[in-house]
C-alpha positions as CSV (number, residue, x, y, z in Angstrom):
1,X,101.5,116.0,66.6
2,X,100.8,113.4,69.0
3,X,101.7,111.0,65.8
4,X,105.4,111.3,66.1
5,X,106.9,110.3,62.2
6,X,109.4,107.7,61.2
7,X,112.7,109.0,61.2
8,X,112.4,111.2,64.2
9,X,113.6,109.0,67.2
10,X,116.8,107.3,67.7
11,X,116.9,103.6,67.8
12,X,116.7,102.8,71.4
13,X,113.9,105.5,71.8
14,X,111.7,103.2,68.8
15,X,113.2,99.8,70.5
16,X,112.0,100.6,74.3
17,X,108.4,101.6,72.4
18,X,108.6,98.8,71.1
19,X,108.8,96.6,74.4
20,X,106.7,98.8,76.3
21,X,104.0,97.8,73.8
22,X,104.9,94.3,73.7
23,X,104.1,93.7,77.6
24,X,100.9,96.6,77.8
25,X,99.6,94.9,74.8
26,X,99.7,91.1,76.2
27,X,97.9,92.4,79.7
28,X,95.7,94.5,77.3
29,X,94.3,91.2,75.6
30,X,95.0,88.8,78.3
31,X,91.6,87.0,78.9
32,X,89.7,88.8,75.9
33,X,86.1,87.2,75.7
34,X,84.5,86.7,72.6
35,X,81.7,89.0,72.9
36,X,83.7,91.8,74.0
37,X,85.0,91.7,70.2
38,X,82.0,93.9,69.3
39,X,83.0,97.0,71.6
40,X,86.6,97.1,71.3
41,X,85.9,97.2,67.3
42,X,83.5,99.3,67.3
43,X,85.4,101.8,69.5
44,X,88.8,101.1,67.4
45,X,86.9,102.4,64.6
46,X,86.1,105.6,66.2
47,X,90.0,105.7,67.2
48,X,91.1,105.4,63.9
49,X,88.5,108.0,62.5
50,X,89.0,110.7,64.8
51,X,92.9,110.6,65.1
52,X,93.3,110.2,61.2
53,X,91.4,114.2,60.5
54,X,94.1,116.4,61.8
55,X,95.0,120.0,60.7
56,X,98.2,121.5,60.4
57,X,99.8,124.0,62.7
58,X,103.3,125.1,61.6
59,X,105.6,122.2,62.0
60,X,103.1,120.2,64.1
61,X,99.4,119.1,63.7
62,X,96.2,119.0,66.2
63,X,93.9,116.2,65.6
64,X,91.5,114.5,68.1
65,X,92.7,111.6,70.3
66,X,89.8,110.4,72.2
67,X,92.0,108.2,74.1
68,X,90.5,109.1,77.6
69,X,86.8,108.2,75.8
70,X,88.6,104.7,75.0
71,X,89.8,104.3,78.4
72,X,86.2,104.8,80.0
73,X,84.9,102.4,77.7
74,X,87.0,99.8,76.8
75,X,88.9,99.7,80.6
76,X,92.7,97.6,79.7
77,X,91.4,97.0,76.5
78,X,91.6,99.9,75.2
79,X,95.5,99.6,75.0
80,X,94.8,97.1,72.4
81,X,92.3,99.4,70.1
82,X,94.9,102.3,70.2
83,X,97.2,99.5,68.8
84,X,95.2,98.5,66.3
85,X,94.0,102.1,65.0
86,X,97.1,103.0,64.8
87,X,98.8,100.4,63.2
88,X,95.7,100.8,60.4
89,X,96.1,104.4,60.2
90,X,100.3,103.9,59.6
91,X,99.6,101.1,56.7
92,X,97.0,102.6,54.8
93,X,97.7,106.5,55.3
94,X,101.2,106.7,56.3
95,X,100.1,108.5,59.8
96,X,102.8,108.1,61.8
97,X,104.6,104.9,60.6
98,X,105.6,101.7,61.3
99,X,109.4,102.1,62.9
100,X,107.4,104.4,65.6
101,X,104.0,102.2,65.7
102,X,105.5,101.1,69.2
103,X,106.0,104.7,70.8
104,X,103.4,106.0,69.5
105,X,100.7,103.5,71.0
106,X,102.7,104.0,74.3
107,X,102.2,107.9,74.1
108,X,98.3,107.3,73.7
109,X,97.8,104.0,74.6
110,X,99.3,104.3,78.6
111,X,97.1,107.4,78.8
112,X,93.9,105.7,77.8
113,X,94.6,103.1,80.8
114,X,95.2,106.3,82.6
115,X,91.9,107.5,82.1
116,X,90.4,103.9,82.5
117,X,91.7,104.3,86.5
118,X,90.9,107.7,86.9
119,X,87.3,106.6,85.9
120,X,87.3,103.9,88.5
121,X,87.5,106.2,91.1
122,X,83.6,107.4,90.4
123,X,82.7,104.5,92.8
124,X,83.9,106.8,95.6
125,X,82.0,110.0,94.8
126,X,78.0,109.7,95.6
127,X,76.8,111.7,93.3
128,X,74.4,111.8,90.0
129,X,77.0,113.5,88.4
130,X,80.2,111.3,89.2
131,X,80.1,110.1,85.7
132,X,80.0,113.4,84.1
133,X,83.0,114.8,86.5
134,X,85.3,111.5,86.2
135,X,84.4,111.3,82.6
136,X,85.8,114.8,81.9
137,X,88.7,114.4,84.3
138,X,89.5,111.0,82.3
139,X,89.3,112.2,79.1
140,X,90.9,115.9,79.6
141,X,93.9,114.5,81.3
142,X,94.6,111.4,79.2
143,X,95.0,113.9,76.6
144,X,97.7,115.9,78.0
145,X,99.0,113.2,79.3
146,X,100.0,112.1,75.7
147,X,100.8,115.6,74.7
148,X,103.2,116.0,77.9
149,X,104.8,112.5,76.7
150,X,105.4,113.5,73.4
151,X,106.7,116.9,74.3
152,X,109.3,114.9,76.7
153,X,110.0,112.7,74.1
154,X,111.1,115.5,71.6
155,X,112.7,117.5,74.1
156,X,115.1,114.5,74.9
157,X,116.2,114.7,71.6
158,X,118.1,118.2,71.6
159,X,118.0,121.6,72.1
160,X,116.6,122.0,68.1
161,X,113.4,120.5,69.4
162,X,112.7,122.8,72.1
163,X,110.3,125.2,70.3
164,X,108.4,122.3,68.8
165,X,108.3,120.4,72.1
166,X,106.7,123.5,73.7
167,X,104.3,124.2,70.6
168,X,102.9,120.6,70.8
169,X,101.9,121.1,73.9
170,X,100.6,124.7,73.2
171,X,98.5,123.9,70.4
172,X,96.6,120.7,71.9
173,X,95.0,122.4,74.9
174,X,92.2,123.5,73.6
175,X,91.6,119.7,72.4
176,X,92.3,118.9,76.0
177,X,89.2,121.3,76.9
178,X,87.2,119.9,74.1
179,X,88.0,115.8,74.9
180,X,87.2,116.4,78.3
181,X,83.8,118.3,77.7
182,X,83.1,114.8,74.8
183,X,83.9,112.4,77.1
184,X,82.3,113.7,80.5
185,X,79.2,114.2,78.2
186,X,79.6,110.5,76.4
187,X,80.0,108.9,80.1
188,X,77.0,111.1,81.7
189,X,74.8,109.7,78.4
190,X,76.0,106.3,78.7
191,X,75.0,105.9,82.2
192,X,71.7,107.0,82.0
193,X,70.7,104.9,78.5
194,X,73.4,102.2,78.2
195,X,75.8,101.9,81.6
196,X,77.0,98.4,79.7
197,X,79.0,100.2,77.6
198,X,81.1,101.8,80.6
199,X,84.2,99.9,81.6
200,X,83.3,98.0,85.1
201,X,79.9,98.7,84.3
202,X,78.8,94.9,85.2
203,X,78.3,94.5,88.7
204,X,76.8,98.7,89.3
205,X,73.0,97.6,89.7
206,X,73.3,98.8,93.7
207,X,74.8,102.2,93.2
208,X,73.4,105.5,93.1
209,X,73.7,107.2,89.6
């Protein structure tokens, strides 16, 4: 349940997700160049597909995130397709919903631009594989990242929310495993057959893959 439903958090909790997403969102499309419109759709489509198949686990539900795959490709942008997948996914299939639209893209949405850094940091590894390792370190820990978040965010709400808080977190590792295993594998592809497609990909004609 990394979708947290409307009626769950307090007022100030759905305000400050609000805000949050207000300023992340402005430096998320701040500069955005027409022909980077292709990617970012095509990868908020993805987003909203994988997110939207989830399976239910007692009081909670698993479903893919693929927010660290977002971060690796997209870079700050992606803050802005987890926004708009999201936002889709609460007005046509009531996932989530609209009071929480602002948390919610804060609990995935941050970790993507988590995974976006993380990422970054290949340039220091000389290695064939960096993109495989920083790919699954993105994508595994942008994950639990957001499943950490939400826990937190459920805990801080009483002691009635303990269990859940703990099962959230319990139930999504294996998805942690299995995003970081996609997206290390995604990023090692990319590299070798389309290194455009990887976020501050432009200007990496000089290093060693």
């Amino acid at each position: 349940m990394v979708h947290i439903s409307d009626g769950v958090l307090p007022p100030t909790m759905l305000a400050a997700g609000f805000v949050l997403t207000a300023v992340l969102l402005y430096s998320s499309l701040k500069g955005v160049k027409a022909e980077e419109i292709p990617k970012i759709s095509l990868i908020t489509a993805a987003l909203f597909v994988a997110s939207l198949v989830h399976f239910p686990i007692g009081p909670t539900s698993v479903h893919l995130i693929m927010n660290g795959l977002a971060g690796i490709l997209l870079g700050r942008r992606a803050y802005a397709g987890v926004f708009v997948a999201l936002t889709l996914q609460a007005v046509f299939f009531q996932h989530g919903g609209i009071t929480v639209l602002g948390v919610n893209t804060f609990n995935i949405g941050l970790p993507a631009l988590l995974a976006w850094q993380i990422f970054e940091h290949r340039r220091g590894l000389k290695t064939p594989r960096r993109e495989v390792v920083f790919g699954g370190l993105a994508g595994g820990l942008a994950v639990l990242t957001s499943v950490l978040m939400v826990s937190l965010e459920l805990l801080a709400m009483g002691e009635e929310f303990r269990e859940i808080s703990i099962l959230v977190i319990g139930v999504h590792l294996p998805v942690v495993l299995i995003e970081a295993v996609v997206a290390g594998g995604a990023a090692g592809l990319l590299v070798n057959v389309k290194p455009e497609m990887l976020s501050g990909s432009r200007n990496r004609t000089s290093e060693v893959h």
